[in-house]
C-alpha positions as CSV (number, residue, x, y, z in Angstrom):
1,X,123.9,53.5,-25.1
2,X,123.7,50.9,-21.9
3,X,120.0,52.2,-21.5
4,X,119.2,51.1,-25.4
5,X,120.6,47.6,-24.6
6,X,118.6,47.2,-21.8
7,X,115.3,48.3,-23.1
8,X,111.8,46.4,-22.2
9,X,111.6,44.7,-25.5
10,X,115.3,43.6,-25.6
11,X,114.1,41.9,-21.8
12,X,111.2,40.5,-22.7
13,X,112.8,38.6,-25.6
14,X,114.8,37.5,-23.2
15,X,112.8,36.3,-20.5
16,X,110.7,34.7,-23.1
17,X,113.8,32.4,-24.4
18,X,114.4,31.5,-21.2
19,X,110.8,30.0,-20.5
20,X,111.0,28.6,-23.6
21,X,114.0,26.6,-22.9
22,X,112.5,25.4,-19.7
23,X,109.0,24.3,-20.2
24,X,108.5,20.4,-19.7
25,X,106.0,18.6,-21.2
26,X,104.2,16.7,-18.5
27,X,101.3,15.6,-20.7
28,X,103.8,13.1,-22.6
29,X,104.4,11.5,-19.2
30,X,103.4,7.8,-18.6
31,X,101.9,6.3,-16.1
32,X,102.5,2.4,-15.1
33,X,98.8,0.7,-14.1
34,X,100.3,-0.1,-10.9
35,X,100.8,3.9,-10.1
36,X,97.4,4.8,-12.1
37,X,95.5,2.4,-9.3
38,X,97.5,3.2,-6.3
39,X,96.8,7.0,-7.8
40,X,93.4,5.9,-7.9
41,X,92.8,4.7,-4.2
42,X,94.9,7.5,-2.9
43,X,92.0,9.9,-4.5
44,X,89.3,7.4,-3.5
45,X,90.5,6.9,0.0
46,X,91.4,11.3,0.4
47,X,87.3,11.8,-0.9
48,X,86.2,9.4,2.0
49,X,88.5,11.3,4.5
50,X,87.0,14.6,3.4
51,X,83.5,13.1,2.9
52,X,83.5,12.0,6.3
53,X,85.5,14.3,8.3
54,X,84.5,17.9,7.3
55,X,81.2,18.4,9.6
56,X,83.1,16.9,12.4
57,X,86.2,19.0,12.1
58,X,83.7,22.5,11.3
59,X,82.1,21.0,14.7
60,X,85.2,20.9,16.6
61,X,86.7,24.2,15.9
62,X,83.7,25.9,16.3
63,X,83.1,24.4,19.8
64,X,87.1,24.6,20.4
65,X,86.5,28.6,20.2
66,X,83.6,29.0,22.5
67,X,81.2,31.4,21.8
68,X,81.0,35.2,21.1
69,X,80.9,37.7,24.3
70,X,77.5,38.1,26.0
71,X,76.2,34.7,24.2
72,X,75.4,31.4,25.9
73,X,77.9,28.9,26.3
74,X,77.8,26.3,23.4
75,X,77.0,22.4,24.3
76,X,75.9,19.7,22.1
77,X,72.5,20.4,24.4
78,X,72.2,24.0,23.7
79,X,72.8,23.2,19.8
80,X,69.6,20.5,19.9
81,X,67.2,22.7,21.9
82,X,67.1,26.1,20.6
C-alpha cells in the first residue's frame, strides 16, 4: 500500500506542481532607461575587453607554459623567423 502512494506518476505530478508554483516570469520585468544604457555600455565596454584582449591573453599563456619536450624554446624572435 505505501509503494502505490509512492508510485512515479503520483511523483511526477508532484514535482510538476511544485515547478509550477515557482516559475517567475522574468519577461514581464521592466527595465528603467537609466539601467537599459548603463546595461548597454557594460556590454559595449565587456566586447572591447574581449575584442582586444583575447590574442594577448592566448599569447601569454602559451608563452607562460614554455614549450613541449625536445622543442626549441619559444621567443617572440623564434615565433617571427620560422
Amino acid at each position: 500500500m505505501l509503494l502505490n502512494h509512492f508510485s512515479s506518476t503520483n511523483c511526477y505530478k508532484l514535482i510538476r506542481s511544485i515547478n509550477n508554483t515557482k516559475r517567475i516570469n522574468f519577461t514581464k520585468m521592466a527595465l528603467s532607461e537609466q539601467a537599459k544604457e548603463r546595461l548597454g555600455m557594460v556590454f559595449e565596454v565587456a566586447k572591447t575587453v574581449f575584442h582586444w584582449g583575447f590574442i594577448p591573453t592566448v599569447l601569454y599563456l602559451g608563452f607562460s607554459k614554455g614549450s613541449e619536450a625536445n622543442m626549441p624554446p619559444l621567443s617572440v624572435a623564434s615565433l617571427l623567423w620560422q
